[in-house]
C-alpha positions in Angstrom: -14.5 8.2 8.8 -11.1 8.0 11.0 -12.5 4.7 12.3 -12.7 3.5 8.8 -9.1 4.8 7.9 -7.8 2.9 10.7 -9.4 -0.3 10.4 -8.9 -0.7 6.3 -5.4 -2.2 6.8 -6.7 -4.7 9.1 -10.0 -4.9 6.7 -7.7 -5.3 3.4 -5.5 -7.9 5.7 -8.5 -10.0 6.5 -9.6 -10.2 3.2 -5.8 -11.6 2.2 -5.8 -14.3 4.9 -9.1 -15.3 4.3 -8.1 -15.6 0.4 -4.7 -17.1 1.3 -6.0 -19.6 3.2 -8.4 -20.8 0.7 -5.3 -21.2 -1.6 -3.5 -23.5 0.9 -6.5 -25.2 2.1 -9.1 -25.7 -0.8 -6.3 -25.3 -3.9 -8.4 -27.1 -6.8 -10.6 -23.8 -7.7 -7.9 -22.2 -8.2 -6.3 -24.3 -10.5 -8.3 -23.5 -13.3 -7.3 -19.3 -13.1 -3.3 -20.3 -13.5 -2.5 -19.6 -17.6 -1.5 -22.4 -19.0 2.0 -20.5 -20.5 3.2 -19.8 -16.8 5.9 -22.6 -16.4 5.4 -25.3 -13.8 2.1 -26.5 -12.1 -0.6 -24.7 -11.7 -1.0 -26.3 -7.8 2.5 -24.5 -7.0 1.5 -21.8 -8.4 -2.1 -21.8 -6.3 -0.2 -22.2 -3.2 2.8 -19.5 -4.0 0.1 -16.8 -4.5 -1.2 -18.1 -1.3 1.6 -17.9 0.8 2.3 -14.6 -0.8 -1.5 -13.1 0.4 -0.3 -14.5 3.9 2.4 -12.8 3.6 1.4 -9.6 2.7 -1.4 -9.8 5.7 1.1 -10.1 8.1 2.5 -7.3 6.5 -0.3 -5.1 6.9 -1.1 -6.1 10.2 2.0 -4.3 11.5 2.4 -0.9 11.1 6.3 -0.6 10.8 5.3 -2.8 7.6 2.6 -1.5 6.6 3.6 0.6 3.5 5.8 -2.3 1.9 3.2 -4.8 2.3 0.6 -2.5 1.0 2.9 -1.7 -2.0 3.7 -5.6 -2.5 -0.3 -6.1 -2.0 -0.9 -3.8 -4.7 1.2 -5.2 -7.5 -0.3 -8.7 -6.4 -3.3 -7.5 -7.4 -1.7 -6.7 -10.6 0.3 -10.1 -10.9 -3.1 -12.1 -10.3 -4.9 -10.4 -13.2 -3.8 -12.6 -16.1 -5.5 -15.3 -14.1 -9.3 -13.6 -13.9 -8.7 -13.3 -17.7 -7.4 -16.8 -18.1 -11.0 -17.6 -16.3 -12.9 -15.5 -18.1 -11.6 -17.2 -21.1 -12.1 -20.8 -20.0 -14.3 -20.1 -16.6 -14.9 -24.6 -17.0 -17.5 -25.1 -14.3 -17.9 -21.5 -12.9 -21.0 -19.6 -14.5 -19.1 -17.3 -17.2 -21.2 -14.3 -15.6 -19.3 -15.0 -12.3 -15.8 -15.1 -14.1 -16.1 -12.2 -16.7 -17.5 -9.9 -13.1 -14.2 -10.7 -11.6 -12.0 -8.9 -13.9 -13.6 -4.9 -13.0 -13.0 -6.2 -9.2 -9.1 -6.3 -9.1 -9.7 -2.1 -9.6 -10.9 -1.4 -6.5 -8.5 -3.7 -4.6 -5.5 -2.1 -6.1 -7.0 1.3 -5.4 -7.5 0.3 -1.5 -4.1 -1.2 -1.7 -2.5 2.2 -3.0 -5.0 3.6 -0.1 -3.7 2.1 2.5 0.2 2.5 1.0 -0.7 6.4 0.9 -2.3 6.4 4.4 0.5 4.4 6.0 2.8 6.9 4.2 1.1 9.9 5.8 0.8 8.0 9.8 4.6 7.7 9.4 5.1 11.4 9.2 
């Protein structure tokens, strides 16, 4: 179990560079999960919220930074919501199954977010 405690900031940052990464590289899936109110273009928006996921893997990947970049991981989580809704409103050529079972996954990544704030808390004691 201290293995896993260890390793889930790295785990967690993996999952953010993989997803960031995916924003920069392959942007046009993503498109169709920015509102339509939110000012601008949804393509800046796709690669902001990437850079941002790099960002907070880098973040997590150090331990000095840890905690911050777990907290700003955690209310990313919460910023990106709106767009699972907006797809599982309009999820155009995804299966509507696929969008709708998105929505109940941004709870467990904000929990292992908080996790890995409250662990990273607790190693700096």
């Amino acid at each position: 179990m201290d293995r896993l405690r260890r390793s889930s900031p790295y785990l967690l940052a993996a999952v953010l560079t993989t997803t960031g990464w995916l924003h920069l590289v392959v942007p046009e899936p993503y498109d169709g999960l920015i509102p339509g109110w939110l000012p601008g273009s949804a393509r800046t928006w796709v690669y902001g919220s990437g850079v941002i996921e790099l960002a907070c893997a880098a973040g997590l990947f150090v331990p000095r930074t840890r905690r911050p970049a777990a907290t700003a991981t955690a209310l990313l989580f919460v910023a990106v919501f709106p767009g699972n809704v907006e797809m599982a409103l309009h999820p155009g050529d995804a299966p509507r199954w696929l969008a709708i079972a998105r929505l109940p996954l941004q709870i467990p990544l904000l929990l292992w977010a908080l996790q890995v704030r409250r662990l990273s808390a607790a190693d700096a004691r």
